[in-house]
C-alpha positions in Angstrom: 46.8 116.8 46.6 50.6 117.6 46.4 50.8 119.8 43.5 54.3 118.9 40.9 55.8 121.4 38.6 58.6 120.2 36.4 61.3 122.2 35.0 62.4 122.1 32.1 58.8 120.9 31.0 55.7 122.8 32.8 58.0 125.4 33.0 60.8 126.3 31.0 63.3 128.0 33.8 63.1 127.1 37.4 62.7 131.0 38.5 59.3 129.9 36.2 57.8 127.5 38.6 59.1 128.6 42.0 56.9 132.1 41.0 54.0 130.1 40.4 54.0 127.0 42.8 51.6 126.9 46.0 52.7 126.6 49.2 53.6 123.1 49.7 54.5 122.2 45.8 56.6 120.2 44.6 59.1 121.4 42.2 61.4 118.6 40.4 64.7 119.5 38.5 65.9 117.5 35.2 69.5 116.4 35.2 71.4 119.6 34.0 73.0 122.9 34.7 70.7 126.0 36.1 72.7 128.9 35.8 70.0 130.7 37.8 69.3 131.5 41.8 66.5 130.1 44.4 65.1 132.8 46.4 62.6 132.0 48.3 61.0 134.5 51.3 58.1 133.1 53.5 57.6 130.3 51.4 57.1 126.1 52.0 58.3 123.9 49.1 60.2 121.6 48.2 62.9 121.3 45.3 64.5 118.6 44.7 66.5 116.6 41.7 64.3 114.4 39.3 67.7 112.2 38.3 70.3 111.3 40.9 71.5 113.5 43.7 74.1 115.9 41.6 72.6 115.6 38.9 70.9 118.7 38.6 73.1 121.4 39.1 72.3 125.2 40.1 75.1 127.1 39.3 75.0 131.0 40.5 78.2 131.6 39.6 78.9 135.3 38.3 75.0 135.8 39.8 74.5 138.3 42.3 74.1 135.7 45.8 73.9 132.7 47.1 72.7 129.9 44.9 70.1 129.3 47.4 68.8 131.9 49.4 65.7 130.9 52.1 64.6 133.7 54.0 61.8 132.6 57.1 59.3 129.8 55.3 59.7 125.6 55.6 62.4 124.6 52.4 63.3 121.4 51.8 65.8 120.7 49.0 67.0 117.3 47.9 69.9 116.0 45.6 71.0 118.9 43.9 74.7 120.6 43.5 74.5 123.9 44.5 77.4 126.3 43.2 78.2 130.1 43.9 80.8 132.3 42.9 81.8 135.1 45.8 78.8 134.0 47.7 77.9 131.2 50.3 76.4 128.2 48.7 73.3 128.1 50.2 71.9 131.0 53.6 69.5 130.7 56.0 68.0 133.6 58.0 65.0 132.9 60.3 63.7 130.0 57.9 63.6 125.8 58.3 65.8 124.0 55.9 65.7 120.6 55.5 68.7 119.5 52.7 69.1 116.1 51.6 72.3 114.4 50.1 73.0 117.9 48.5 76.6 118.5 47.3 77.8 122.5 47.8 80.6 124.4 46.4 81.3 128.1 47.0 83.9 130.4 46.0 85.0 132.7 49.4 81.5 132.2 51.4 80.6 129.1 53.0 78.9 125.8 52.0 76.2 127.1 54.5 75.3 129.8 56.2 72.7 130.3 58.9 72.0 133.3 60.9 68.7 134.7 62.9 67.1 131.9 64.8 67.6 129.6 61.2 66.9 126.1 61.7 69.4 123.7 59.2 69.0 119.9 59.3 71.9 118.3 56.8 71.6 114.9 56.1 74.0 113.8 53.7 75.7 117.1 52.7 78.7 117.3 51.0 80.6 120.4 51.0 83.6 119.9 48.5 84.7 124.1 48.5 84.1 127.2 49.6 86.2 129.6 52.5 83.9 127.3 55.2 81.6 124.4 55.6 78.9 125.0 58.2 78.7 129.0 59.5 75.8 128.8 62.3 74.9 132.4 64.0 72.6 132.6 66.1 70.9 129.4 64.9 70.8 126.0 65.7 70.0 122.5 63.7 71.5 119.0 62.9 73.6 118.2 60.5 74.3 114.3 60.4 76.3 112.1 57.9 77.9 114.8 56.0 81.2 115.9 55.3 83.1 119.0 55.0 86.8 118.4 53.1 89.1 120.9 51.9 88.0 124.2 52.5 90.2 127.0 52.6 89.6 128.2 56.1 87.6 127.1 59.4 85.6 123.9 58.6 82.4 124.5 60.6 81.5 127.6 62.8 79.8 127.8 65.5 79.0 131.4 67.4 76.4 134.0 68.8 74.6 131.6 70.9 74.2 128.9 68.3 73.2 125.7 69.6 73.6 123.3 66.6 74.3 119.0 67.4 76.9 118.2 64.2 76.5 114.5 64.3 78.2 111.4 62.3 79.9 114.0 60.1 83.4 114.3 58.8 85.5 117.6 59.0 89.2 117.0 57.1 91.7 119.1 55.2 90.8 122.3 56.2 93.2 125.0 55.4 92.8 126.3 59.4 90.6 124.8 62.2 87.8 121.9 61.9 85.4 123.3 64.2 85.6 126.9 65.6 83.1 127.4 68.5 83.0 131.0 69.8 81.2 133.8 71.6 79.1 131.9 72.9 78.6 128.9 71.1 76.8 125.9 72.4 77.0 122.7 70.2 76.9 119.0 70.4 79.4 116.9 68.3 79.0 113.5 68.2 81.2 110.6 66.9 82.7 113.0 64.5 86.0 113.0 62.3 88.4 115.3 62.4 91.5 115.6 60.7 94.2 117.0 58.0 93.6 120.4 59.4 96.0 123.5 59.2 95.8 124.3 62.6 94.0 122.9 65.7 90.9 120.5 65.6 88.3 122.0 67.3 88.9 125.2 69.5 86.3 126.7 71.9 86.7 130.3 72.7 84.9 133.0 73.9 82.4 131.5 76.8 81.9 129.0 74.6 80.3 125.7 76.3 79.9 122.7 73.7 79.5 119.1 74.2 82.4 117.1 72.2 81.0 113.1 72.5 83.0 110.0 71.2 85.1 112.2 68.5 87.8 111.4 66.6 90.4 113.9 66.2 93.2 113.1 64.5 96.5 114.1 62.0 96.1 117.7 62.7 99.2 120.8 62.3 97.6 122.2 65.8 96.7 120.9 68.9 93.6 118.3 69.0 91.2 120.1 71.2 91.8 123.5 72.8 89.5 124.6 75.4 89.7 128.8 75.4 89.8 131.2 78.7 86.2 131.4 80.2 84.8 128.4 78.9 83.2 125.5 79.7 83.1 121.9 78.0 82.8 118.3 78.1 84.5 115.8 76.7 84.0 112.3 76.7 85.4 109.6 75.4 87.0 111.0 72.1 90.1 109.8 71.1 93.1 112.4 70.0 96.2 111.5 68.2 99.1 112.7 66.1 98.4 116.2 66.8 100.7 118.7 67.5 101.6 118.6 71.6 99.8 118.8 73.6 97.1 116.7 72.5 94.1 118.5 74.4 94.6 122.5 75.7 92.5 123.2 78.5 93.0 127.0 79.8 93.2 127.4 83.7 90.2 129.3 83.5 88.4 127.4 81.7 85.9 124.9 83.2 85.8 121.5 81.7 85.8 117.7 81.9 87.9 115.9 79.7 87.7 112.1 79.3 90.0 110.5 76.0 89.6 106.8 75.1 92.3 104.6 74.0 95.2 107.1 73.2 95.8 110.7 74.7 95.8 111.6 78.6 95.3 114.4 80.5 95.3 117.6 79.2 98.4 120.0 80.3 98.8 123.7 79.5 100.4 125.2 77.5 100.4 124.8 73.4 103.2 123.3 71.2 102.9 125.1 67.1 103.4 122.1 64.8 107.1 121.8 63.3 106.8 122.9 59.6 109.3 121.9 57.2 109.9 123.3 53.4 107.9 121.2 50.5 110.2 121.7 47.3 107.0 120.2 45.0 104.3 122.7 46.9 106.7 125.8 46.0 107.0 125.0 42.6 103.8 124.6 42.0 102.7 127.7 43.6 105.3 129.7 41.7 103.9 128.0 38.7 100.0 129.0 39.8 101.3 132.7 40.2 103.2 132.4 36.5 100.1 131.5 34.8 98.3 135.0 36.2 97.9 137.2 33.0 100.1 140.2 33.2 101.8 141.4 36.6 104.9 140.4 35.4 106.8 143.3 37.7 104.9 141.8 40.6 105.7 138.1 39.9 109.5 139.0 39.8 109.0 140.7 43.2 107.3 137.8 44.6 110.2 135.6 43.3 112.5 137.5 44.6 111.1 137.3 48.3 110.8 133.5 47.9 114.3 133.2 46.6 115.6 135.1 49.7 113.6 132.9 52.0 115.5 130.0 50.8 118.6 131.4 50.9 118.0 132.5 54.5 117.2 129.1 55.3 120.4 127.9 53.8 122.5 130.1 55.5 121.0 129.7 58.7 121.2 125.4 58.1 124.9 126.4 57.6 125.4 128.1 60.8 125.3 131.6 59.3 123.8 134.6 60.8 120.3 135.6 59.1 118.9 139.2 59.6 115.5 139.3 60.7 113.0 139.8 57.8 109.6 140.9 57.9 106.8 138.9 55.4 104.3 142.1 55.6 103.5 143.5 51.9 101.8 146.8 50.6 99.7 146.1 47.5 99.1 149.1 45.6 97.0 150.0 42.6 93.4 149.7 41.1 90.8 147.3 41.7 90.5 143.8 39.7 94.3 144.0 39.1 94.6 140.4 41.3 95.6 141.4 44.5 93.9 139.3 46.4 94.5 136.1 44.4 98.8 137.0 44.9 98.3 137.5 48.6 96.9 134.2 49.0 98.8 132.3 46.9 102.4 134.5 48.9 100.5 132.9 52.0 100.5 129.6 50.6 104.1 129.9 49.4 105.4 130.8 53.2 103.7 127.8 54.3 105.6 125.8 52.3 108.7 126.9 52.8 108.2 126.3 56.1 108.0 130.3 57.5 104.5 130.4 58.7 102.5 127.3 60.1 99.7 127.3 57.5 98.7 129.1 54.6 95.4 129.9 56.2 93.9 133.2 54.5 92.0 136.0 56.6 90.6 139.2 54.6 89.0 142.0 56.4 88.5 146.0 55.7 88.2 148.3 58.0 84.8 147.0 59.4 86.2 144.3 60.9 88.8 146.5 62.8 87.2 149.9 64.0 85.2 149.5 66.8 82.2 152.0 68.3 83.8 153.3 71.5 86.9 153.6 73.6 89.0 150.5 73.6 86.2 148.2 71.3 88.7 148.8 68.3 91.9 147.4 70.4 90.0 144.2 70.7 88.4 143.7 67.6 91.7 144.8 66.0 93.5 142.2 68.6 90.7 139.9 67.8 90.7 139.8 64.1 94.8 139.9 64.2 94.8 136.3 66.4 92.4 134.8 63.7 94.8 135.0 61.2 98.1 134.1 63.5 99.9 131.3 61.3 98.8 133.0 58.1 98.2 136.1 56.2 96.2 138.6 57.3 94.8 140.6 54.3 93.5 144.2 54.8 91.8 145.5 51.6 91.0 149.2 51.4 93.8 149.8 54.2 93.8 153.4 54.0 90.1 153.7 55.1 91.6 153.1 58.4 93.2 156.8 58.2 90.3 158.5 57.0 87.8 160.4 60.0 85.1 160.5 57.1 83.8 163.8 59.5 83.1 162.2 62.7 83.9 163.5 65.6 85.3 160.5 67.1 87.1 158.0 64.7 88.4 154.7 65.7 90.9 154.0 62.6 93.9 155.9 64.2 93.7 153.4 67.5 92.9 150.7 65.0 96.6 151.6 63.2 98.6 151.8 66.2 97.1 148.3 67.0 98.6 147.2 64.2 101.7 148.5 64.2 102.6 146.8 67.6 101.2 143.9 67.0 103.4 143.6 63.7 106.1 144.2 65.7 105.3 141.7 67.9 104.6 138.7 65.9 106.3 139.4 62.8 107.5 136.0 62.9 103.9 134.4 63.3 102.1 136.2 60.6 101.9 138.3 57.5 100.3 141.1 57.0 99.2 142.6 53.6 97.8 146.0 52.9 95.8 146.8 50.0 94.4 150.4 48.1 94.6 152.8 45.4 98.4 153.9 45.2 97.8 157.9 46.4 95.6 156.6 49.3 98.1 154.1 50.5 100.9 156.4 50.9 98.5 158.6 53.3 97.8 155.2 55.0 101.6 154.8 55.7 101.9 158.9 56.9 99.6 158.1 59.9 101.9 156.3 62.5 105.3 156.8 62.1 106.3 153.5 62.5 103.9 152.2 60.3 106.3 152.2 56.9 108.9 150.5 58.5 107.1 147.4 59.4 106.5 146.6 55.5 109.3 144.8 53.1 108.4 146.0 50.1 105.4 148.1 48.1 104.2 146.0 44.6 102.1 148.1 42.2 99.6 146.5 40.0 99.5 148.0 37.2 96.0 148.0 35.0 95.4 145.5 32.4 95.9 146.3 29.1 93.9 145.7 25.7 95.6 142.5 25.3 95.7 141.0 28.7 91.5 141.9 29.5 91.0 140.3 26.2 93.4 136.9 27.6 91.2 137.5 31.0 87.9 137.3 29.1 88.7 134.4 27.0 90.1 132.3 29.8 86.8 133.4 32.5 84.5 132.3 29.1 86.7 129.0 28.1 86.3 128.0 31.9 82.6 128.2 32.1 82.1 126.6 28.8 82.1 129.3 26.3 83.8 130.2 22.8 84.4 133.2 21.2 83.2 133.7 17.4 85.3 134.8 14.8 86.1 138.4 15.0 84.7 138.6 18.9 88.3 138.7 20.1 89.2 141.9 17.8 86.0 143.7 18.8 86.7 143.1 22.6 90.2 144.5 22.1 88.8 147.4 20.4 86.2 147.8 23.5 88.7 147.9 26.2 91.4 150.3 23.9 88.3 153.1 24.4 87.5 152.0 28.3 89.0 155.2 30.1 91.7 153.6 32.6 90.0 156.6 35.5 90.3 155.2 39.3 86.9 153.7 38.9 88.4 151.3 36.2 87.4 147.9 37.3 90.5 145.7 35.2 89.6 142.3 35.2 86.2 142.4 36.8 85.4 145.3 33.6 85.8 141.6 31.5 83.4 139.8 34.0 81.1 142.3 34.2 80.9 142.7 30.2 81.2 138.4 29.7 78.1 138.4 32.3 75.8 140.9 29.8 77.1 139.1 26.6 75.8 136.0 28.2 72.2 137.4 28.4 72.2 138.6 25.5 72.9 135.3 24.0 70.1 134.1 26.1 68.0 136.6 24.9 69.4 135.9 21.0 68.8 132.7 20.9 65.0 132.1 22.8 64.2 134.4 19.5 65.8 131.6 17.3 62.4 129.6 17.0 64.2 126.3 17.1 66.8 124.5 20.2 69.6 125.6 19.6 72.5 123.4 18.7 75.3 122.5 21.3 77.5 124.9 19.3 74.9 127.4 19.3 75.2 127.4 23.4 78.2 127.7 23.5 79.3 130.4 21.1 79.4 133.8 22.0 79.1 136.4 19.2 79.5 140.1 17.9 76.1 140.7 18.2 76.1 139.6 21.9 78.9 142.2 22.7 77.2 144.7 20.3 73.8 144.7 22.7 75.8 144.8 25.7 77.8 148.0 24.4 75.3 149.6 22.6 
């Protein structure tokens, strides 16, 4: 006999029941919001909504992971919303998940991510945000009938050997490429639709050898299909159109069959960028995005000031006048939580619409992602990383780590640098480059390749928050997730963050997060001790005494 636990109901939270439930229970979740996690290691069960699909709703934002996390076991998870913050939606390593008209929405990690021989089946998915769709590494699965629509970067990846068949399923207004198959990848996609993306439709790179059946690939700012050095493919009988030219890119290397229905033809070499041209409505509403950050108001004038040269540039050069060459690379200094990262993607988004770079696709990486472990591994994963983000920004956070030997006797940052430098140099037209750290650190950064300083237009500091503006930041992070502050809450928050000592571990507007996060438990805590159900009001209201438990 199946065994059923019901939450709210058996049990009052859903972390409740899934500690409790036997291998192959059933756990059903009333229409409502969660704000908890699913963890589950080893386990087989099945979660799934009690109401409609979307209509229960596990929120993880501000929680530390993924709003579902299945690690090995048998999961199956029907009609619920899963939401993260700075995680993916939903990962897989080494498990079996089955989900079921699920809709997923993730902050700068994907919809889903599988990894270590994970097996996915989607049926049904709908992944509405998050950086991408479908991340498969090293694993393999179906996913059928679903849809992936206006994430900020790649739509679905495939890499590492992955073998997954992506079938029936719709891949449209991605901020860069609808499917990127690489090192290795092995996929099927079948009578798929792909379109509205910032660059190309599906690109295959790396020894990559997929399987591309009856797809549709359509309306994109790249080239439809592009078929990499080294790899092999088939296509058959997909149709391409009103892509940039050509239509289908196979390398001469590359080994593959190519067969296009109705319109298209043979594939040619050679790849044509898309024409961009400036979007007056896109520009303003950017700058308007950027003016309704709290504070920064020296680095919003800076930013203003490059746009407004941009457009004059243009103008000049529409007139037939002579324009200097300009470089779009940045230096971001200052502390932490000060909104770097939010300004370097919304720049990127600006240079797209004017028109300067051919999409406003966003690529962060540290130093990681850059320094190899031997001779000449950091010159390709430098290389590597720096062709990803051709067309948009590249953003390097914690730049000057890059300079620092940390006591080994053979560091990799130094070649990493030079890397950069020429590569700057090189495609300074085709990409911006943004560097990020504490201010001292940053100028050390620049010291270690003499040409290094030159390749930047300007430095913008962010300054710390003050009292005021981490009391606007904390009202505006608690308004958004359905919170109010009690009387007197707002002057007792100012009077917290006049004492916080502004030292370089000063955390600015994640300090607010971080403090809304333990008000909000102890309102939990506060009001399970109230005897009664609490009142919509009650909910939603933080108080002094909230803050006071959290400070004390």
């Amino acid at each position: 006999m199946v065994s059923t636990l019901a939450v709210p109901g058996t049990y009052p939270t859903l972390r409740d029941a899934l500690e409790v439930a036997p291998d192959g229970a059933v756990v059903t979740l009333a229409p409502g919001t969660y704000q908890e996690r699913i963890e589950l290691g080893g386990r087989r069960l099945t979660v799934r909504a009690a109401g409609d699909p979307g209509s229960a709703i596990v929120d993880a934002t501000g929680l530390d992971g993924p709003a579902l996390a299945v690690g090995s076991g048998e999961v199956v998870v029907e009609g619920l919303a899963l939401v993260s913050g700075d995680y993916p939606a939903v990962t897989v390593a080494g498990g079996r998940l089955r989900l079921r008209r699920c809709e997923l929405s993730a902050g700068y990690g994907a919809g889903v991510q599988a990894s270590d021989g994970a097996v996915v089946e989607a049926g049904e998915v709908r992944v509405i945000r998050g950086q991408h769709g479908f991340v498969f590494s090293d694993a393999g699965g179906t996913v059928e009938a679903s849809e992936v629509r206006g994430v900020a970067d790649d739509g679905v990846i495939v890499r590492l050997g992955a073998d997954p068949t992506l079938r029936g399923t719709t891949v449209a207004e991605c901020g860069y490429r609808g499917i990127y198959v690489y090192q290795s990848g092995r996929p099927t996609i079948e009578r798929c639709d792909i379109s509205g993306t910032g660059d190309a439709g599906i690109v295959v790179a790396h020894g990559s050898a997929p399987r591309i059946v009856e797809t549709w690939v359509h309306q994109t700012a790249g080239s439809g299909i592009v078929i990499g050095a080294g790899c092999s493919a088939v296509v058959e009988q997909c149709r391409v159109e009103q892509t940039a030219e050509p239509a289908v890119h196979v390398d001469p290397s590359a080994r593959a069959t190519v067969t296009l229905s109705e319109s298209g033809g043979l594939p040619k070499a050679g790849v044509v960028a898309a024409a961009t041209a400036q979007d007056a409505a896109e520009v303003d509403r950017l700058l308007t995005e950027l003016d309704s950050m709290i504070g920064l108001a020296g680095v919003k004038a800076e930013v203003r000031a490059l746009i407004d040269e941009i457009q004059v540039n243009e103008w000049r050069r529409s007139a037939g006048l002579s324009v200097g060459m300009v470089s779009h690379h940045l230096i971001f200094t200052g502390a932490p939580g000060t909104g770097k990262t939010t300004v370097a993607r919304i720049y990127g988004q600006l240079l797209k619409a004017l028109g300067v770079l051919p999409n406003g696709r966003f690529r962060e990486v540290s130093r990681r992602d850059l320094v190899g472990q031997y001779i000449g591994h950091t010159a390709e994963k430098t290389t590597s990383v720096f062709e990803d983000a051709m067309g948009g920004v590249l953003f390097i956070d914690e730049a000057y780590t890059l300079a620092r030997a940390g006591g080994a006797a053979a560091d990799f940052g130094q070649e990493a640098i030079d890397t950069l430098v020429k590569l700057m140099e090189d495609h300074r037209d085709q990409v911006a480059v943004i560097v990020a750290g504490y201010t001292r650190e940053m100028s050390d950064f620049l010291d270690a390749n003499s040409g290094l300083a030159s390749r930047f237009a300007k430095t913008m500091e962010f300054e710390n928050y003050g009292p005021d503006e981490l009391v606007m930041i904390a009202d505006r992070i608690a308004r958004h997730d359905d919170y109010v502050f009690a009387a007197g809450l707002s002057a007792a928050l100012h009077q917290h963050f006049s004492l916080l000592e502004r030292d370089r571990n000063f955390g600015n507007a994640r300090e607010a997060r971080k403090l809304l996060e333990g008000m909000r438990k102890a309102q939990s805590g506060r009001l399970r001790a109230m005897g009664r159900m609490p009142s919509r009001d009650d909910l939603r209201t933080l108080m002094l005494d909230d803050l006071r438990a959290v400070i004390r």
